[in-house]
C-alpha positions as CSV (number, residue, x, y, z in Angstrom):
1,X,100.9,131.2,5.8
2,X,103.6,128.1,5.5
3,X,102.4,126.7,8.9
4,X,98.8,126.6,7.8
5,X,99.7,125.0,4.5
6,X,101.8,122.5,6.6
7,X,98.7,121.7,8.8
8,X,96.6,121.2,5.7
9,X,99.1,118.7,4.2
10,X,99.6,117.3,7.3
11,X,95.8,117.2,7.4
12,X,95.2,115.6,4.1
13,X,98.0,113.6,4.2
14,X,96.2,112.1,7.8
15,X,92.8,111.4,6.1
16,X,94.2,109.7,2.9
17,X,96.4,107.0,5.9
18,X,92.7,106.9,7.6
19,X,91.2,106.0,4.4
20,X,93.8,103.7,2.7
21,X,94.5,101.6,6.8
22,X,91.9,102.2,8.7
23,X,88.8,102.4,6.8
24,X,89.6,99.2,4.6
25,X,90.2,95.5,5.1
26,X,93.6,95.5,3.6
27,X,96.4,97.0,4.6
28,X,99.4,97.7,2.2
29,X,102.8,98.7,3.0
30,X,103.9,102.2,2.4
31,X,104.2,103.3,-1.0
32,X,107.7,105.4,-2.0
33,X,105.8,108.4,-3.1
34,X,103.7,108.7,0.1
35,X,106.9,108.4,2.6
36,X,107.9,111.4,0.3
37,X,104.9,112.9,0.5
38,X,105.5,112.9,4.1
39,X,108.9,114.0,3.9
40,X,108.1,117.2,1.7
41,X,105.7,119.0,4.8
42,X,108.3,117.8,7.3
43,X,111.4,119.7,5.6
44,X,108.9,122.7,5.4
45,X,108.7,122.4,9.5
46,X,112.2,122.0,10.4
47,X,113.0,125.1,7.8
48,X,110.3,127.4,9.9
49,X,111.1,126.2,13.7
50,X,115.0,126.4,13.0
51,X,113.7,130.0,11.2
52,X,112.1,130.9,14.5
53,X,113.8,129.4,17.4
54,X,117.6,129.6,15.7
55,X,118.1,132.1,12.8
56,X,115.6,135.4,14.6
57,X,117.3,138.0,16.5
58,X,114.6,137.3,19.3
59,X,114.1,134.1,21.4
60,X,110.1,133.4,21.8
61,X,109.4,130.7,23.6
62,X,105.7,129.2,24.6
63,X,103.7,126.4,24.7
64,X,102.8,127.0,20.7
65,X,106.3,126.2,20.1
66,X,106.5,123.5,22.3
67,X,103.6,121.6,21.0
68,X,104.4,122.4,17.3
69,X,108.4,120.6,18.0
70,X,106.4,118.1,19.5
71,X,104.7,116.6,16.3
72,X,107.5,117.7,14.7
73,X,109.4,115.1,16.4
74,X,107.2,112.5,16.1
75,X,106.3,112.9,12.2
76,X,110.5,112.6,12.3
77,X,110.7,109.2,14.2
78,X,108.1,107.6,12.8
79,X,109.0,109.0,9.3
80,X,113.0,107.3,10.4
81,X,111.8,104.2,11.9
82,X,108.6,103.2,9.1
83,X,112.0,102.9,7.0
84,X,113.2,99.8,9.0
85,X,110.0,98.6,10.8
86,X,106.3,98.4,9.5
87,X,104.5,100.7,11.3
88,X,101.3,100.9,9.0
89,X,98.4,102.0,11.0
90,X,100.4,105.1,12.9
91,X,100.1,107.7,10.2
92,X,96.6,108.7,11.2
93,X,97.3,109.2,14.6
94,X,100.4,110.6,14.1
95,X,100.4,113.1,11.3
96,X,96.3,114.3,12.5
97,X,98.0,115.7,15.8
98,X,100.5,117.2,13.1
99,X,98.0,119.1,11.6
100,X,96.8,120.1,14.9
101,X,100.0,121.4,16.3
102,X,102.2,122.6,13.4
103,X,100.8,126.1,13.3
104,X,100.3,126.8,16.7
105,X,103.5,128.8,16.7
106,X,101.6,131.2,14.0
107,X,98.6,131.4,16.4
108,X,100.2,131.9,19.7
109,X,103.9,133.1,19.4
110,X,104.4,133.2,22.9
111,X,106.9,136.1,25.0
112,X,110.1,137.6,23.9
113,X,112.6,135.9,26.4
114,X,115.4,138.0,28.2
115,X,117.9,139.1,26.3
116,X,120.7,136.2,27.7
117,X,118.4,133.8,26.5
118,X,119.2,135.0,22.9
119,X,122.4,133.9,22.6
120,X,122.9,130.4,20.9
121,X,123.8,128.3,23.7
122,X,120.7,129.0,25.9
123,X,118.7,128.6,22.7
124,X,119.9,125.2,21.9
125,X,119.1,124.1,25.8
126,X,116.3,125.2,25.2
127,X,115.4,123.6,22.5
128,X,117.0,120.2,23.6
129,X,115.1,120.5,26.5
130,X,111.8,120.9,24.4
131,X,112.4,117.9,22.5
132,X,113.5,116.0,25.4
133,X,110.4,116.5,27.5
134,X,108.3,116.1,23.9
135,X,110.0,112.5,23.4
136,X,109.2,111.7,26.7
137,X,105.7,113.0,26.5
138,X,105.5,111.1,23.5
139,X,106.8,107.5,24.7
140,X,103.9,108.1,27.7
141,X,101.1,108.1,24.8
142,X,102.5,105.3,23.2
143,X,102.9,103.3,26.5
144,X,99.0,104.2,26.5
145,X,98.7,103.1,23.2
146,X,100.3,100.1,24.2
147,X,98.5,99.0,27.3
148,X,94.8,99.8,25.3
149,X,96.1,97.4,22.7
150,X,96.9,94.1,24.9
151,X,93.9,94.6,26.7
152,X,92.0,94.6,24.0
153,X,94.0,91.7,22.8
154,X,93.2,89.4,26.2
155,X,89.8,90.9,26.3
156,X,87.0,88.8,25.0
157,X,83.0,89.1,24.9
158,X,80.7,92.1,26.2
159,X,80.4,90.1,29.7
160,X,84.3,90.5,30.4
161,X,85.8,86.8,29.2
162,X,89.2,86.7,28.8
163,X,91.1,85.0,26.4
164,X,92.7,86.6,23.2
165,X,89.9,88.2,21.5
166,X,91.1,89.3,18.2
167,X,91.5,94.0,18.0
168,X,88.8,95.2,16.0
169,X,88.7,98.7,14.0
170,X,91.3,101.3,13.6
171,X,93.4,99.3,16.7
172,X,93.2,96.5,13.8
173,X,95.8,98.3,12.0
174,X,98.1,99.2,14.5
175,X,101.9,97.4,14.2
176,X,102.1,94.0,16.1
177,X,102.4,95.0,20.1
178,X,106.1,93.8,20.0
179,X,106.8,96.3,17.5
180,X,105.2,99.2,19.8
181,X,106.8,97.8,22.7
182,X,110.6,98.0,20.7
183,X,110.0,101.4,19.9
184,X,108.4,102.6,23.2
185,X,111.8,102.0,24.4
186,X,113.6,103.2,21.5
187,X,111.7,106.8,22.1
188,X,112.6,106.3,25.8
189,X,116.3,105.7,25.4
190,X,116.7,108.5,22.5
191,X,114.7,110.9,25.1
192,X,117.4,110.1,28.1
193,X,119.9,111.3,25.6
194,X,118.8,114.3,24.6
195,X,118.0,114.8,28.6
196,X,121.6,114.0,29.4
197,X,122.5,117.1,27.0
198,X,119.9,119.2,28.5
199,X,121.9,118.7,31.4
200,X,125.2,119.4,30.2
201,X,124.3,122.5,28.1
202,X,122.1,123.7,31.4
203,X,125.0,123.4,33.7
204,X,127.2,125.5,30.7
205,X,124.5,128.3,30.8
206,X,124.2,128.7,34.3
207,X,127.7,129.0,35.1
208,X,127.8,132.0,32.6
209,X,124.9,133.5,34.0
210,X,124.8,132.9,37.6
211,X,128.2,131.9,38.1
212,X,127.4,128.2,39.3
213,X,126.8,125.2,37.4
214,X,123.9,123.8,39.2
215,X,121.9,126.2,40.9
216,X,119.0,124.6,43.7
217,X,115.7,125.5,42.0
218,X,113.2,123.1,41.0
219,X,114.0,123.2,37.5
220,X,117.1,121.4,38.2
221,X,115.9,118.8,41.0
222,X,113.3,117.7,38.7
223,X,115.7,117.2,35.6
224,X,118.3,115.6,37.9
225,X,115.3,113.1,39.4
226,X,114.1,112.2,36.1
227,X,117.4,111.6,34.6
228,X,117.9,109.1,37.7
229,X,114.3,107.7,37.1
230,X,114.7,106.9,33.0
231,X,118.1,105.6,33.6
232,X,116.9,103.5,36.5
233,X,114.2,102.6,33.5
234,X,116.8,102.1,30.6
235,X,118.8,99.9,33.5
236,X,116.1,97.6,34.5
């Protein structure tokens, strides 16, 4: 029941953004009581995913759970960084995947996991992991978001001229492309973090359970590449 009341304010909470930035010619900064009226469904789906993935005697895991942290994380960055940085334009896109995604743990609870995997320490690399991968699947829409808005921006004319044509429609209200690009690397850098202790905690919980800290399977080559590939990233 709390997850579908979450989607709905997530929902309404979407259309009201859709109608007040995108359908309109103006577009007004947030207001205080509509940052808290985003804040009041987010508490609400931290309380239930730490309820479900932390506090239960049994670990489920699935890709309900995984999609619902997902949007979780996201309504919590942009939430943090419309605070600093005008991001008017976002909410639509951002809290109509909410509603989308915030009950799927409801719908599709997913498998009991083994009964290591209930102990704290494998449920919070679990969980890092989750929103590791989830920020990084994240900053890979916004790059797509990104790269749809400067070609729009240098794209002029149905016959294909170039040359700064000005965005038109809901891409009209997006933040300036700077401002996506800062973040895009913001979501990037906070996403090699939280893979860095996905690492750490992984290495703990296999050396409990299989007696080695970095076991060859392709769960680990593929964490250890990518950890080389966004630091590479980062670097550059």
């Amino acid at each position: 029941l709390l997850y579908g009341i979450i989607a709905l304010a997530y929902a309404v909470l979407a259309l009201h953004f859709w109608r007040t930035r995108w359908n309109t010619a103006t577009m007004p900064e947030a207001a205080t009581w509509e940052r808290i009226a985003i804040l009041a469904p987010l508490l609400v789906h931290s309380w239930l995913l730490y309820q479900d993935l932390f506090a239960a005697a049994e670990f489920r895991f699935g890709f309900g759970y995984a999609l619902s942290c997902m949007l979780w994380l996201g309504v919590l960055i942009y939430w943090l960084e419309s605070l600093f940085v005008k991001l008017e334009g976002l909410q639509p896109l951002v809290l109509g995947l909410a509603a989308l995604c915030a009950p799927l743990p409801a719908l599709f609870p997913g498998l009991i996991s083994p009964p290591y995997a209930h102990a704290l320490p494998f449920r919070l690399h679990t969980v890092l992991a989750m929103l590791a991968y989830s920020l990084f699947t994240i900053a890979a829409l916004h790059a797509m978001l990104m790269t749809l808005v400067e070609r729009r921006l240098h794209y002029r004319g149905a016959g294909g001229a170039h040359g700064g044509g000005p965005l038109a429609g809901p891409l009209a209200a997006l933040p300036p492309l700077l401002t996506i690009e800062s973040l895009l690397f913001r979501l990037i850098g906070l996403g090699f973090v939280l893979l860095t202790l996905t690492l750490g905690t992984g290495m703990f919980n296999a050396e409990e359970i299989f007696g080695r800290p970095m076991p060859f399977t392709h769960k680990t080559l593929f964490a250890v590449v990518s950890w080389i590939i966004f630091a590479a990233l980062l670097t550059g």
